[in-house]
N, C-alpha and C positions, 0 to 999 in steps of 0.2 A: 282394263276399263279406264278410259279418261276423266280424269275429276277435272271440268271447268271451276278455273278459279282468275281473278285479277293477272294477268300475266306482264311480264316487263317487258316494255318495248325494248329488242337489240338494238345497241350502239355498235357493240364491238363491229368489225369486217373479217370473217370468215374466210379461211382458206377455202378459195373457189378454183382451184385447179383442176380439178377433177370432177365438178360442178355442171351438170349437164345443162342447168339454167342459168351459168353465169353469163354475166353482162356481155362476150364476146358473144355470145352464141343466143344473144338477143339482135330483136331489130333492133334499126337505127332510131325509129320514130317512137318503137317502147320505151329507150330509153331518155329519148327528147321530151318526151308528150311526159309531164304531170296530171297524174291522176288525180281527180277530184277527191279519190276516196285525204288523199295526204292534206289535203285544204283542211279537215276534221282535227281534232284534238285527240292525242296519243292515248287518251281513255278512252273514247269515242272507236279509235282503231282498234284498239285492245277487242273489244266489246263486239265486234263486226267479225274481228279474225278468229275468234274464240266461235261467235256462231255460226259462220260457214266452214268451218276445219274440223272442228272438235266433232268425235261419235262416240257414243257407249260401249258401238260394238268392235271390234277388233276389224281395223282394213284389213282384207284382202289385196297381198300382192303376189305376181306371179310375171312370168317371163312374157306371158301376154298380155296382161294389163298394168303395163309401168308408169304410165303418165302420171304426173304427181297434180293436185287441183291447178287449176291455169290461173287461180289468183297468185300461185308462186310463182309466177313468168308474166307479171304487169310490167314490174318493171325494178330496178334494183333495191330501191331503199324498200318496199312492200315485201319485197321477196326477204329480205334481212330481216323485218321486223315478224313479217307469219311467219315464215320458216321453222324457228326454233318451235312457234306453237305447236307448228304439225304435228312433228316427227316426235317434242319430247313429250308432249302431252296427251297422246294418243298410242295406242296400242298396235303392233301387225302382225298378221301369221304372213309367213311366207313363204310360199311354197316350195318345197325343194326337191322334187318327185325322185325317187330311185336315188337318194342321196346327191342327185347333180346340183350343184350351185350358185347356177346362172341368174336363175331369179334373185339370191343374195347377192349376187354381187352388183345385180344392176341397184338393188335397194340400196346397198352400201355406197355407191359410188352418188345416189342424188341424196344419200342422208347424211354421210358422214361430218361433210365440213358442219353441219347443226345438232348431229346425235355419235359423241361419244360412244367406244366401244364400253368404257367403262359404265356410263352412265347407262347402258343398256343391261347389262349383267347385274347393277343394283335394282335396277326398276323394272326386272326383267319384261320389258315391253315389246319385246320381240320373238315373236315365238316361229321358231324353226317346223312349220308342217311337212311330217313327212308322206308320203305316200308310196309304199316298198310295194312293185312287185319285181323287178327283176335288177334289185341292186347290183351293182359290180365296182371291182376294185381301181377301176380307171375314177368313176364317178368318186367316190371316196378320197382318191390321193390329189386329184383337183379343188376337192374342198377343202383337203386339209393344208393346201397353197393358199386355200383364203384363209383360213384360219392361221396361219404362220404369220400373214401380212395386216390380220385384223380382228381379233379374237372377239366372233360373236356366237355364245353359246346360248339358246331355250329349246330344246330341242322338243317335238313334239309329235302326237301320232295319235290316232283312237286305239284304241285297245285290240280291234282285232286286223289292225293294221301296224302294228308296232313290233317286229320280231325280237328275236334276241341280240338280233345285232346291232339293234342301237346304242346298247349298251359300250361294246366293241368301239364302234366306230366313235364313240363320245370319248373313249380314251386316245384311240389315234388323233383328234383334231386337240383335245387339249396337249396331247404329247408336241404335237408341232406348233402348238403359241407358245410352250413350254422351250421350243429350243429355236424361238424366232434370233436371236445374236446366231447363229449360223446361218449361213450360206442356207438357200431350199435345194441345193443339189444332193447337200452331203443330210439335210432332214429328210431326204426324201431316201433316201439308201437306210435308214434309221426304219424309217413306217415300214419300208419293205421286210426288214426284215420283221421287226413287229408281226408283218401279215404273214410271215412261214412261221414262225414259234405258234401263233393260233392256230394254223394247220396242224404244226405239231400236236398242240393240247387234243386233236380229236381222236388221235391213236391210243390207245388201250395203255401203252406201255409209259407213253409220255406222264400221263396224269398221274402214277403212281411214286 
């Protein structure tokens, strides 16, 4: 749940590499044109961006609805200053159907230069919606590629949508943020075997 409160307008400049609204991948005239909103005083801003960004309720994101609010693509210095509002002061489930992680990663790629992996795990304001019906081991070792390159863990499910294998699979993904100083060729030969030792565990003889 997001608590509105006074928030600091950013200075700093964000790595936008990866920034699906940085300034290269704006217009020309977005980034000429001075908004009116910036003629206001930085309390004034504060107070405008808290009330159109900030909700109660947890954003829904998903591979079909990625578009972040369009006041984050006015134009550069707006988008520097809402930004961090968004993303750290609001909550998201995000959907990640059959364990696939496409919808994370598009979320990771427009949040990250403003939300911290770290800052995610302490505020857990992310939450991982699962929705299993026909998980598989492809979907799994793709995510735990994200998880190697960006460790974001809340993992989440209704109760009669949450099998035993999340359990499972929450040690595969922390196992590979666990071994991100390797190469993902030789973590990825690691998880696999991971995944025949759990076959093992289901035979009569193994467990004993």
């Amino acid at each position: 749940m997001a608590t509105v409160h006074d928030s600091t307008i950013a200075t700093a400049t964000p790595n936008t590499n990866d920034n699906p609204l940085a300034p290269s991948t704006m217009s020309d005239n977005a980034n000429k044109t001075q908004s009116r909103l910036l003629l206001l005083s930085g309390e004034l801003r504060n107070a405008i961006y808290n009330f159109a960004l900030l909700t109660e309720d947890p954003i829904k994101f998903n591979k079909e609805n990625p578009t972040p609010p369009g006041l984050l693509a006015v134009n550069q210095q707006i988008r520097a200053e809402a930004a961090p509002i968004y993303y750290q002061l609001n909550t998201f489930d995000v959907s990640n159907p059959d364990f696939s992680p496409i919808a994370l990663q598009v979320f990771r790629k427009q949040s990250k230069p403003w939300l911290p992996s770290t800052m995610i795990r302490e505020q857990r304001s992310v939450r991982i919606e699962l929705k299993i019906r026909s998980a598989n081991w492809a979907n799994v070792l793709e995510w735990a590629k994200v998880a190697h390159a960006d460790y974001v863990l809340g993992l989440w499910c209704s109760q009669e949508l949450c099998p035993a294998s999340v359990e499972s699979v929450t040690r595969v993904l922390f196992t590979a943020a666990t071994l991100r100083d390797l190469e993902w060729e030789t973590v990825a030969v690691v998880l696999q075997q991971m995944r025949e030792v759990s076959e093992l565990e289901k035979v009569e003889w193994a467990r004993r």
